[in-house]
VEXDREN-2710 file (C-alpha; in Angstrom, 1 decimal):
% VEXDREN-2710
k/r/px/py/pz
1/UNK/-10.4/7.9/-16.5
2/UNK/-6.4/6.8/-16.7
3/UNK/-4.9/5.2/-14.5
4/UNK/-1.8/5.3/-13.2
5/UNK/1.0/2.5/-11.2
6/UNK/3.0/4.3/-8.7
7/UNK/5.5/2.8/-6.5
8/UNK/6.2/4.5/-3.4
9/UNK/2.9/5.7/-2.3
10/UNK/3.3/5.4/1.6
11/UNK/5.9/7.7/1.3
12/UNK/6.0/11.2/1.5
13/UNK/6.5/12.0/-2.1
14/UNK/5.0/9.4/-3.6
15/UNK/2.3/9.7/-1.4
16/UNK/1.7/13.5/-1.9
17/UNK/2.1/12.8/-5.8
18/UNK/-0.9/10.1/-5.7
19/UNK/-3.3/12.6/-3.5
20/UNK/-2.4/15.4/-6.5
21/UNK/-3.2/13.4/-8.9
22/UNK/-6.2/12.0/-7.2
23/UNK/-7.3/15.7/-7.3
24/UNK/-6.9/16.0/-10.9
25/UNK/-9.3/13.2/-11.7
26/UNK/-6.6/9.8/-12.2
27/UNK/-7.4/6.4/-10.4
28/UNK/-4.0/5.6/-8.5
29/UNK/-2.9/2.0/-8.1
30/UNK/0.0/2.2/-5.6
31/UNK/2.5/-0.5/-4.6
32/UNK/2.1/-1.2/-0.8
33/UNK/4.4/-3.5/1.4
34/UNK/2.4/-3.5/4.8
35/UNK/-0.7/-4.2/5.1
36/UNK/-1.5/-1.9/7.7
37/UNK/-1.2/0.7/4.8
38/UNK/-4.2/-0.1/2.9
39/UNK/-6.9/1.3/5.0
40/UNK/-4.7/4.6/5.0
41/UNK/-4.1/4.5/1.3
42/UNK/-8.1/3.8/0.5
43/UNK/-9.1/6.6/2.5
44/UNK/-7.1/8.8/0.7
45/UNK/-8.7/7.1/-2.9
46/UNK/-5.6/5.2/-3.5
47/UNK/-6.1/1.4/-4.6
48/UNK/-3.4/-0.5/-2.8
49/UNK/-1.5/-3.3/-4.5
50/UNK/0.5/-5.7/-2.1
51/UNK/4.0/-6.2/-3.1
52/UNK/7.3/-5.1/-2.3
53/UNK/10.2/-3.9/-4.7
54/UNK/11.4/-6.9/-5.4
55/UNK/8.3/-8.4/-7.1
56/UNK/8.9/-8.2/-10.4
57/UNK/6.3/-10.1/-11.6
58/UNK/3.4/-7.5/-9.7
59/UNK/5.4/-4.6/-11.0
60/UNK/5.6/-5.9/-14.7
61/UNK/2.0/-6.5/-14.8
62/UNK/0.7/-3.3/-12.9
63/UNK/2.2/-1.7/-15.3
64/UNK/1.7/-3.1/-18.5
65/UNK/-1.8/-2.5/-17.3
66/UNK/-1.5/1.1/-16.5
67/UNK/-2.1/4.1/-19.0
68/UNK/1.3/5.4/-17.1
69/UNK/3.7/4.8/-14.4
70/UNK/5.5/7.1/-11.7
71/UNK/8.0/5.3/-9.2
72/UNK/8.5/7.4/-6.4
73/UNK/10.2/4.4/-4.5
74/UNK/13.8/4.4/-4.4
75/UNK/16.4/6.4/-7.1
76/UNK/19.1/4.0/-6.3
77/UNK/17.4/0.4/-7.0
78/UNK/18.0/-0.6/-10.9
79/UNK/16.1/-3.5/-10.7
80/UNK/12.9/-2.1/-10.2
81/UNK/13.4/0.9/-13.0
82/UNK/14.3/-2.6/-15.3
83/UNK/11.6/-4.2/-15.0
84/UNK/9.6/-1.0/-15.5
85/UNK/10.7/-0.4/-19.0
86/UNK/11.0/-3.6/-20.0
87/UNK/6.5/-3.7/-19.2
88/UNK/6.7/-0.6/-20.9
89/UNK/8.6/-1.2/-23.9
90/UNK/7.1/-0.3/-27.2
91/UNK/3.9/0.8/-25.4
92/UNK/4.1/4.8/-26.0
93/UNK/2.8/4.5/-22.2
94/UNK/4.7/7.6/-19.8
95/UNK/6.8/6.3/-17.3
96/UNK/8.2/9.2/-14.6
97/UNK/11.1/8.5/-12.5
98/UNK/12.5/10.1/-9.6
99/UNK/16.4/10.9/-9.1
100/UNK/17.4/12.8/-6.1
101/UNK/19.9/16.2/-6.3
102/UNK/22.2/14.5/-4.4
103/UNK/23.3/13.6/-8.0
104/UNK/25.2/17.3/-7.9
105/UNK/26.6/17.0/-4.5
106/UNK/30.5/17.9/-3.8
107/UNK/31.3/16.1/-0.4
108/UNK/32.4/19.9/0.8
109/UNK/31.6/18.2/4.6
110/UNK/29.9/21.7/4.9
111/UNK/32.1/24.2/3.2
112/UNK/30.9/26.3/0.2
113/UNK/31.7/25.5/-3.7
114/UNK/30.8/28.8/-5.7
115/UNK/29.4/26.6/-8.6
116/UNK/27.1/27.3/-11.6
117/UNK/23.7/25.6/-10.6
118/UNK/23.7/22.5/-12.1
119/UNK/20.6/22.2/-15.1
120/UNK/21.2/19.0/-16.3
121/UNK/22.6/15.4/-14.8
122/UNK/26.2/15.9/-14.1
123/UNK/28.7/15.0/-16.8
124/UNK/30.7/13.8/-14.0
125/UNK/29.2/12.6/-10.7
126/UNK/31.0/12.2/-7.9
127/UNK/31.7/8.2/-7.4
128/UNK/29.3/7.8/-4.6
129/UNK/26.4/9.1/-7.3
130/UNK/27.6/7.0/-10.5
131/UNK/24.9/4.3/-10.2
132/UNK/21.9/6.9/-9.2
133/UNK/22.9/9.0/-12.7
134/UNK/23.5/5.7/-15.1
135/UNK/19.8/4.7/-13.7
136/UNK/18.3/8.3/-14.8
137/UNK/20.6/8.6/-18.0
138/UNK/19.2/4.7/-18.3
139/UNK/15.6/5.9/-18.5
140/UNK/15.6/8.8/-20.2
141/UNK/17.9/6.5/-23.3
142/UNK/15.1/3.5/-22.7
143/UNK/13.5/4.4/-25.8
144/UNK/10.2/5.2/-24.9
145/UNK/8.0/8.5/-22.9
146/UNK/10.1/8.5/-20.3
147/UNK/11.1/11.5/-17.9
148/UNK/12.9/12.2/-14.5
149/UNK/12.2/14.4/-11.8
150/UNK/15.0/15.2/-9.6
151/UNK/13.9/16.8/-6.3
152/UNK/16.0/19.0/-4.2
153/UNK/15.3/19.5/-0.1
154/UNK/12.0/19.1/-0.1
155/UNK/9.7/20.7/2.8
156/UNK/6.1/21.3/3.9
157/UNK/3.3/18.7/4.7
158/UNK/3.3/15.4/2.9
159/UNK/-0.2/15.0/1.7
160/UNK/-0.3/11.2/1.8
161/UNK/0.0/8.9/4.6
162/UNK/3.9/10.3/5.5
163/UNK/3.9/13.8/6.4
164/UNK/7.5/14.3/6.9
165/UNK/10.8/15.1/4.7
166/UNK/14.1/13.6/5.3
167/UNK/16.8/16.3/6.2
168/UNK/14.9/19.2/8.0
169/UNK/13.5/16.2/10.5
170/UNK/16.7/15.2/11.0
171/UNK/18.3/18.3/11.9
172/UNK/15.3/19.1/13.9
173/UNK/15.6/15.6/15.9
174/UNK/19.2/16.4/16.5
175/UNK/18.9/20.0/18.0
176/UNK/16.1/18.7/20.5
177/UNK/18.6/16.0/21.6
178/UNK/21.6/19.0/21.9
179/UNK/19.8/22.2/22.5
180/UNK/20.8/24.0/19.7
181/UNK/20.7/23.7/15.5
182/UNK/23.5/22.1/14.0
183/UNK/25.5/22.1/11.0
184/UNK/28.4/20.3/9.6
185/UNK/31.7/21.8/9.5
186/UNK/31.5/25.9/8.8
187/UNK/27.7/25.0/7.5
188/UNK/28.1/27.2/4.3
189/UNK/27.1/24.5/2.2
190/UNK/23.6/25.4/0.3
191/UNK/21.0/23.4/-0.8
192/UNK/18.2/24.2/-3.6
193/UNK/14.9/23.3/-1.6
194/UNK/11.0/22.8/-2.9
195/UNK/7.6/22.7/-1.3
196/UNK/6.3/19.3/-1.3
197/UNK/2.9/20.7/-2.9
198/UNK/5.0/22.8/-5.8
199/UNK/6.6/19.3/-6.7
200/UNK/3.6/17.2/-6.7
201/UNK/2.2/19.7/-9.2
202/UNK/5.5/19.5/-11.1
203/UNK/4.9/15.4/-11.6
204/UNK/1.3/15.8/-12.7
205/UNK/2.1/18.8/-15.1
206/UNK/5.1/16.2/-16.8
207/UNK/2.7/13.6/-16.4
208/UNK/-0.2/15.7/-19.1
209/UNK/2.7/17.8/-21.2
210/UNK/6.4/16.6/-20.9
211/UNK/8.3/15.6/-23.7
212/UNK/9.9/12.1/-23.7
213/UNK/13.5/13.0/-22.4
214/UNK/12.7/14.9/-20.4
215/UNK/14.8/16.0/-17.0
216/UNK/13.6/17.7/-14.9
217/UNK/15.2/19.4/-11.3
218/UNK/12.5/21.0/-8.9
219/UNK/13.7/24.0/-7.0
220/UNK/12.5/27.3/-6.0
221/UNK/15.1/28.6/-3.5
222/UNK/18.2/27.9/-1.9
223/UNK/19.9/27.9/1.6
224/UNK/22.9/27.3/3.2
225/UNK/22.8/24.8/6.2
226/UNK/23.5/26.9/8.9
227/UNK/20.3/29.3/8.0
228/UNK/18.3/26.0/8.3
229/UNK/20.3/25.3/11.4
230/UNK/19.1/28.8/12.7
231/UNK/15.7/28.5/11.9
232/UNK/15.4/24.7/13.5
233/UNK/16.8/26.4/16.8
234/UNK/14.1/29.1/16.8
235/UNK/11.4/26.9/15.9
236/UNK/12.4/25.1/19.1
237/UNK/12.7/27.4/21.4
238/UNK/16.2/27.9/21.5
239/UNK/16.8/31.6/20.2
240/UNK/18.3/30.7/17.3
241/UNK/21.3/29.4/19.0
242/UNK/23.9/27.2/16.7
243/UNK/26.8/25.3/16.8
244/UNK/29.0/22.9/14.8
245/UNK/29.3/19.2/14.5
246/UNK/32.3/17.2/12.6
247/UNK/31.6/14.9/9.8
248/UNK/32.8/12.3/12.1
249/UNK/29.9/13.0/14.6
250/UNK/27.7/13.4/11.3
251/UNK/28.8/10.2/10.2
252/UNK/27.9/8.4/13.7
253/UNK/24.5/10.1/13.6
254/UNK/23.5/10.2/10.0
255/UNK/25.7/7.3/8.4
256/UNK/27.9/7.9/5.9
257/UNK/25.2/9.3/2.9
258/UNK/23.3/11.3/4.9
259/UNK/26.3/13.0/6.1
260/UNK/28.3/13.4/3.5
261/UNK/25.6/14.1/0.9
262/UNK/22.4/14.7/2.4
263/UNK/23.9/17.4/4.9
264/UNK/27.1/17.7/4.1
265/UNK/27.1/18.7/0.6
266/UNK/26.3/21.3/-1.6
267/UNK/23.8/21.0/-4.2
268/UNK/22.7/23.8/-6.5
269/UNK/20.5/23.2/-9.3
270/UNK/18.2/25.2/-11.4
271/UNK/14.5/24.5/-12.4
272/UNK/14.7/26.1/-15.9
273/UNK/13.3/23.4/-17.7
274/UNK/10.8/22.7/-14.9
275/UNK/9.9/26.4/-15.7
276/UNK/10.3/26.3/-19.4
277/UNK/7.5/23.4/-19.0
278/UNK/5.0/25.7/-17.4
279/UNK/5.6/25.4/-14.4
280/UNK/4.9/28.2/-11.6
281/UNK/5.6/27.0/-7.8
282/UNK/4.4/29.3/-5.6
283/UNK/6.3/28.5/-2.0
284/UNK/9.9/29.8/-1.9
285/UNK/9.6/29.8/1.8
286/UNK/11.5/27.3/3.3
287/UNK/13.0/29.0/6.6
288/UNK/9.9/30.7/8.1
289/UNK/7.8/27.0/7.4
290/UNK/10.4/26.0/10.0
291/UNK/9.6/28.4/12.6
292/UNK/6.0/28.0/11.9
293/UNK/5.7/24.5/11.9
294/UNK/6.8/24.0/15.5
295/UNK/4.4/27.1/16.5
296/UNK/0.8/26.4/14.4
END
Protein backbone atom coordinates (compact mmCIF):
# COMPACT_ATOMS: atom_id res chain seq x y z
CA UNK A 1 0.00 0.00 0.00
CA UNK A 2 1.72 3.62 -0.83
CA UNK A 3 1.74 6.08 1.12
CA UNK A 4 1.36 9.44 0.81
CA UNK A 5 2.76 13.02 2.98
CA UNK A 6 0.20 15.63 2.74
CA UNK A 7 0.33 18.94 4.30
CA UNK A 8 -2.83 20.57 4.93
CA UNK A 9 -5.03 17.94 6.04
CA UNK A 10 -7.23 19.78 8.68
CA UNK A 11 -8.28 21.84 6.02
CA UNK A 12 -10.92 21.65 3.76
CA UNK A 13 -9.11 20.63 0.73
CA UNK A 14 -6.59 18.92 1.96
CA UNK A 15 -8.71 17.23 4.20
CA UNK A 16 -11.30 16.14 1.55
CA UNK A 17 -8.15 15.05 -0.68
CA UNK A 18 -6.81 12.61 2.26
CA UNK A 19 -10.57 11.05 2.85
CA UNK A 20 -10.53 10.42 -1.30
CA UNK A 21 -7.58 8.94 -1.22
CA UNK A 22 -8.25 7.02 1.93
CA UNK A 23 -11.08 5.58 -0.28
CA UNK A 24 -8.96 4.51 -2.95
CA UNK A 25 -6.86 2.32 -0.80
CA UNK A 26 -3.41 4.91 0.19
CA UNK A 27 -2.24 5.23 3.94
CA UNK A 28 -2.23 9.16 4.51
CA UNK A 29 0.40 10.75 6.73
CA UNK A 30 -0.90 14.31 7.22
CA UNK A 31 0.93 17.27 8.85
CA UNK A 32 -1.06 18.47 11.92
CA UNK A 33 -0.33 21.62 14.03
CA UNK A 34 -2.94 21.16 16.97
CA UNK A 35 -3.16 18.56 18.78
CA UNK A 36 -6.68 18.61 19.25
CA UNK A 37 -6.69 17.42 15.52
CA UNK A 38 -5.44 14.05 15.78
CA UNK A 39 -8.32 12.18 17.24
CA UNK A 40 -10.37 13.88 14.34
CA UNK A 41 -7.85 12.99 11.69
CA UNK A 42 -7.47 9.13 13.04
CA UNK A 43 -11.06 8.71 12.88
CA UNK A 44 -11.13 9.62 9.51
CA UNK A 45 -7.87 6.91 8.90
CA UNK A 46 -5.46 9.70 8.63
CA UNK A 47 -2.07 9.26 10.55
CA UNK A 48 -1.34 12.61 12.05
CA UNK A 49 2.19 13.95 12.11
CA UNK A 50 2.85 17.01 14.62
CA UNK A 51 4.52 19.84 13.01
CA UNK A 52 3.81 23.11 11.65
CA UNK A 53 4.99 24.69 8.27
CA UNK A 54 7.93 25.80 9.32
CA UNK A 55 9.53 22.42 10.35
CA UNK A 56 11.62 21.72 7.85
CA UNK A 57 13.26 19.06 9.24
CA UNK A 58 9.60 16.90 9.76
CA UNK A 59 8.65 17.87 6.26
CA UNK A 60 12.09 16.81 4.60
CA UNK A 61 11.91 13.57 6.29
CA UNK A 62 8.09 12.73 5.84
CA UNK A 63 8.70 12.99 2.70
CA UNK A 64 11.70 11.39 1.67
CA UNK A 65 9.84 8.60 3.31
CA UNK A 66 6.74 8.83 1.35
CA UNK A 67 5.98 7.03 -2.13
CA UNK A 68 4.41 10.74 -2.94
CA UNK A 69 3.59 14.08 -1.58
CA UNK A 70 0.52 16.42 -1.99
CA UNK A 71 0.71 19.95 -0.05
CA UNK A 72 -2.58 21.29 0.22
CA UNK A 73 -1.27 23.82 2.90
CA UNK A 74 -0.68 27.25 1.67
CA UNK A 75 0.10 28.34 -2.41
CA UNK A 76 1.86 31.34 -1.25
CA UNK A 77 4.66 29.90 1.31
CA UNK A 78 7.99 29.06 -0.84
CA UNK A 79 9.73 27.68 1.92
CA UNK A 80 7.68 24.82 2.48
CA UNK A 81 7.40 23.87 -1.56
CA UNK A 82 11.72 24.19 -1.07
CA UNK A 83 12.12 21.97 1.23
CA UNK A 84 9.67 19.64 -0.59
CA UNK A 85 11.74 19.19 -3.66
CA UNK A 86 14.73 19.40 -2.29
CA UNK A 87 13.52 15.67 -0.10
CA UNK A 88 12.37 14.83 -3.34
CA UNK A 89 15.11 15.47 -5.57
CA UNK A 90 16.32 12.67 -7.84
CA UNK A 91 13.70 10.34 -6.26
CA UNK A 92 11.20 9.88 -9.38
CA UNK A 93 8.68 10.21 -6.20
CA UNK A 94 5.21 12.57 -7.39
CA UNK A 95 4.95 15.57 -5.57
CA UNK A 96 1.30 17.58 -6.22
CA UNK A 97 1.04 21.20 -5.42
CA UNK A 98 -1.82 23.42 -5.10
CA UNK A 99 -2.00 27.11 -6.71
CA UNK A 100 -5.09 28.97 -6.32
CA UNK A 101 -7.07 30.76 -9.61
CA UNK A 102 -6.58 33.82 -8.03
CA UNK A 103 -3.35 33.55 -10.24
CA UNK A 104 -5.83 34.87 -13.23
CA UNK A 105 -7.54 37.49 -11.38
CA UNK A 106 -7.92 41.27 -12.86
CA UNK A 107 -8.62 43.55 -9.72
CA UNK A 108 -11.97 44.56 -11.89
CA UNK A 109 -13.36 45.49 -7.96
CA UNK A 110 -16.44 43.73 -9.41
CA UNK A 111 -16.78 44.82 -13.03
CA UNK A 112 -16.68 42.32 -15.98
CA UNK A 113 -13.36 41.65 -18.27
CA UNK A 114 -14.69 39.66 -21.46
CA UNK A 115 -11.47 37.45 -21.43
CA UNK A 116 -10.45 34.15 -23.08
CA UNK A 117 -10.48 31.56 -20.09
CA UNK A 118 -7.22 31.31 -18.96
CA UNK A 119 -5.59 27.40 -19.63
CA UNK A 120 -2.38 27.82 -18.49
CA UNK A 121 -0.42 30.04 -15.68
CA UNK A 122 -0.58 33.55 -16.81
CA UNK A 123 2.32 34.87 -18.81
CA UNK A 124 1.76 37.96 -17.00
CA UNK A 125 0.25 37.95 -13.41
CA UNK A 126 -0.90 40.78 -11.96
CA UNK A 127 1.81 42.07 -9.23
CA UNK A 128 -0.19 40.95 -6.27
CA UNK A 129 0.15 37.11 -7.87
CA UNK A 130 3.95 37.15 -9.01
CA UNK A 131 5.26 35.12 -6.00
CA UNK A 132 2.12 32.48 -6.11
CA UNK A 133 3.00 31.84 -10.16
CA UNK A 134 7.09 31.79 -9.73
CA UNK A 135 6.23 29.00 -6.81
CA UNK A 136 4.00 26.85 -9.33
CA UNK A 137 6.29 27.72 -12.52
CA UNK A 138 9.12 26.67 -9.65
CA UNK A 139 7.66 23.23 -9.24
CA UNK A 140 6.56 22.22 -12.31
CA UNK A 141 10.73 23.42 -13.63
CA UNK A 142 12.07 21.34 -10.19
CA UNK A 143 13.06 18.61 -12.33
CA UNK A 144 11.30 15.81 -11.13
CA UNK A 145 7.16 14.32 -11.16
CA UNK A 146 5.86 17.17 -10.19
CA UNK A 147 2.28 18.67 -11.02
CA UNK A 148 -0.05 21.58 -9.83
CA UNK A 149 -3.53 21.79 -9.30
CA UNK A 150 -5.08 25.12 -9.35
CA UNK A 151 -8.59 25.24 -7.85
CA UNK A 152 -11.24 27.78 -8.72
CA UNK A 153 -14.33 28.57 -6.12
CA UNK A 154 -14.66 25.61 -4.63
CA UNK A 155 -18.18 24.54 -2.98
CA UNK A 156 -20.02 21.62 -1.38
CA UNK A 157 -19.08 19.66 1.89
CA UNK A 158 -15.49 19.28 2.91
CA UNK A 159 -15.12 15.57 3.57
CA UNK A 160 -12.38 15.96 6.18
CA UNK A 161 -12.42 17.57 9.46
CA UNK A 162 -13.28 21.31 7.73
CA UNK A 163 -16.50 21.38 6.02
CA UNK A 164 -16.50 24.74 4.72
CA UNK A 165 -15.03 26.84 1.63
CA UNK A 166 -13.69 30.20 1.77
CA UNK A 167 -15.71 32.76 -0.34
CA UNK A 168 -19.37 31.44 -0.43
CA UNK A 169 -19.02 31.42 3.71
CA UNK A 170 -18.09 34.70 3.57
CA UNK A 171 -20.64 36.16 1.53
CA UNK A 172 -23.09 34.16 3.38
CA UNK A 173 -21.72 35.52 6.85
CA UNK A 174 -22.02 39.00 5.53
CA UNK A 175 -25.68 38.94 4.15
CA UNK A 176 -26.89 37.47 7.65
CA UNK A 177 -25.17 40.50 9.27
CA UNK A 178 -26.97 43.01 6.41
CA UNK A 179 -30.08 41.28 5.40
CA UNK A 180 -29.42 40.84 1.95
CA UNK A 181 -26.50 39.18 -0.59
CA UNK A 182 -23.86 41.32 -1.44
CA UNK A 183 -21.50 41.96 -4.17
CA UNK A 184 -18.68 44.27 -4.89
CA UNK A 185 -19.14 47.14 -7.15
CA UNK A 186 -21.75 46.21 -10.23
CA UNK A 187 -20.97 42.37 -9.17
CA UNK A 188 -20.44 41.19 -12.86
CA UNK A 189 -17.25 39.82 -12.11
CA UNK A 190 -17.37 35.81 -12.68
CA UNK A 191 -15.70 33.19 -11.21
CA UNK A 192 -14.99 29.44 -12.53
CA UNK A 193 -16.23 27.32 -9.47
CA UNK A 194 -15.83 23.31 -8.61
CA UNK A 195 -17.39 20.82 -6.28
CA UNK A 196 -15.15 19.95 -3.52
CA UNK A 197 -15.73 16.11 -4.32
CA UNK A 198 -15.05 16.64 -8.42
CA UNK A 199 -11.55 18.14 -7.24
CA UNK A 200 -10.61 15.60 -4.75
CA UNK A 201 -11.09 13.09 -7.52
CA UNK A 202 -9.04 15.39 -9.87
CA UNK A 203 -5.89 15.08 -7.22
CA UNK A 204 -6.11 11.28 -6.95
CA UNK A 205 -6.60 10.78 -10.81
CA UNK A 206 -3.06 13.21 -11.26
CA UNK A 207 -1.81 11.36 -8.42
CA UNK A 208 -2.14 7.45 -10.56
CA UNK A 209 -1.82 9.10 -14.29
CA UNK A 210 -0.45 12.73 -14.68
CA UNK A 211 2.48 13.46 -16.53
CA UNK A 212 5.37 15.36 -14.76
CA UNK A 213 4.55 19.04 -15.83
CA UNK A 214 1.69 18.86 -15.46
CA UNK A 215 -0.94 21.96 -14.66
CA UNK A 216 -3.74 21.48 -14.02
CA UNK A 217 -7.06 24.23 -13.42
CA UNK A 218 -10.29 22.51 -11.87
CA UNK A 219 -13.49 24.03 -13.10
CA UNK A 220 -16.79 22.95 -14.18
CA UNK A 221 -18.97 26.14 -14.31
CA UNK A 222 -18.80 29.73 -13.88
CA UNK A 223 -20.78 32.57 -12.19
CA UNK A 224 -20.77 36.01 -11.84
CA UNK A 225 -20.91 37.38 -8.16
CA UNK A 226 -24.09 38.83 -8.07
CA UNK A 227 -25.87 35.37 -9.04
CA UNK A 228 -24.04 33.97 -5.95
CA UNK A 229 -25.10 37.02 -4.20
CA UNK A 230 -28.82 36.07 -5.22
CA UNK A 231 -28.70 32.71 -4.33
CA UNK A 232 -26.96 33.45 -0.68
CA UNK A 233 -30.06 35.83 -0.13
CA UNK A 234 -32.60 33.07 -0.96
CA UNK A 235 -30.88 30.50 0.82
CA UNK A 236 -31.45 32.84 3.81
CA UNK A 237 -34.57 33.77 3.70
CA UNK A 238 -34.36 36.96 2.20
CA UNK A 239 -36.11 36.55 -1.36
CA UNK A 240 -33.31 36.95 -3.15
CA UNK A 241 -32.85 40.50 -2.32
CA UNK A 242 -29.26 42.20 -3.16
CA UNK A 243 -27.39 45.10 -2.89
CA UNK A 244 -23.90 46.60 -3.41
CA UNK A 245 -20.93 47.13 -1.23
CA UNK A 246 -17.69 49.36 -2.28
CA UNK A 247 -14.26 47.89 -2.36
CA UNK A 248 -13.57 50.19 0.51
CA UNK A 249 -16.23 48.40 2.70
CA UNK A 250 -14.84 45.08 1.08
CA UNK A 251 -11.54 46.01 2.00
CA UNK A 252 -12.66 46.76 5.84
CA UNK A 253 -14.44 43.38 5.87
CA UNK A 254 -12.48 41.03 3.84
CA UNK A 255 -8.88 42.76 3.89
CA UNK A 256 -7.24 43.75 1.02
CA UNK A 257 -6.81 39.92 -0.87
CA UNK A 258 -9.96 38.80 -0.22
CA UNK A 259 -11.45 41.79 -1.62
CA UNK A 260 -9.68 42.60 -4.31
CA UNK A 261 -9.07 38.98 -5.54
CA UNK A 262 -11.08 36.59 -3.75
CA UNK A 263 -14.37 38.67 -4.51
CA UNK A 264 -13.49 41.28 -6.41
CA UNK A 265 -11.99 39.77 -9.30
CA UNK A 266 -12.65 37.90 -12.17
CA UNK A 267 -11.21 34.66 -12.81
CA UNK A 268 -12.03 32.51 -15.81
CA UNK A 269 -10.15 29.44 -16.41
CA UNK A 270 -10.72 26.27 -18.36
CA UNK A 271 -10.22 22.62 -17.26
CA UNK A 272 -9.17 21.22 -20.64
CA UNK A 273 -6.20 19.50 -19.56
CA UNK A 274 -7.97 18.37 -16.36
CA UNK A 275 -10.41 16.90 -19.04
CA UNK A 276 -7.83 15.80 -21.49
CA UNK A 277 -6.45 13.71 -18.31
CA UNK A 278 -9.64 11.80 -17.90
CA UNK A 279 -11.28 13.55 -15.92
CA UNK A 280 -15.35 13.74 -15.74
CA UNK A 281 -16.71 15.99 -12.74
CA UNK A 282 -20.10 15.53 -12.35
CA UNK A 283 -21.48 18.68 -10.14
CA UNK A 284 -21.86 21.90 -12.19
CA UNK A 285 -24.25 23.07 -9.60
CA UNK A 286 -23.00 25.59 -7.72
CA UNK A 287 -26.09 28.09 -7.19
CA UNK A 288 -28.95 25.67 -6.22
CA UNK A 289 -26.14 23.88 -3.43
CA UNK A 290 -26.56 27.39 -2.03
CA UNK A 291 -30.20 27.42 -1.65
CA UNK A 292 -30.11 23.93 -0.52
CA UNK A 293 -27.61 23.93 1.86
CA UNK A 294 -29.32 26.45 4.17
CA UNK A 295 -32.71 24.30 3.69
CA UNK A 296 -31.55 20.29 4.01
Amino acid sequence: MKTVFMTGVTGYIGGSVAVRLLQAGYDVRGLARNEKDFPALKALGIQPVAGTLNDEAIIAAEAAAADAVINTASADNPYVVATILEALAGSGKKFIHTSGSSIAGDKARGGYAATEAFTFIPKNPRLEKAARVAIDRAVLAGGGHYIVICPTMIYGNGLGIKKDSVQVPLLTEAARELGHGVYIGEGENRWSNVHIEDLANLYLLALEQAPSGSFYYAENGIHSLKEIAGAISKSLGFGGKTASITIEEAIHRWGMEGAQFGLGSNSIVSAVAARSLGWLPVHNNLLSTIFHSEHD
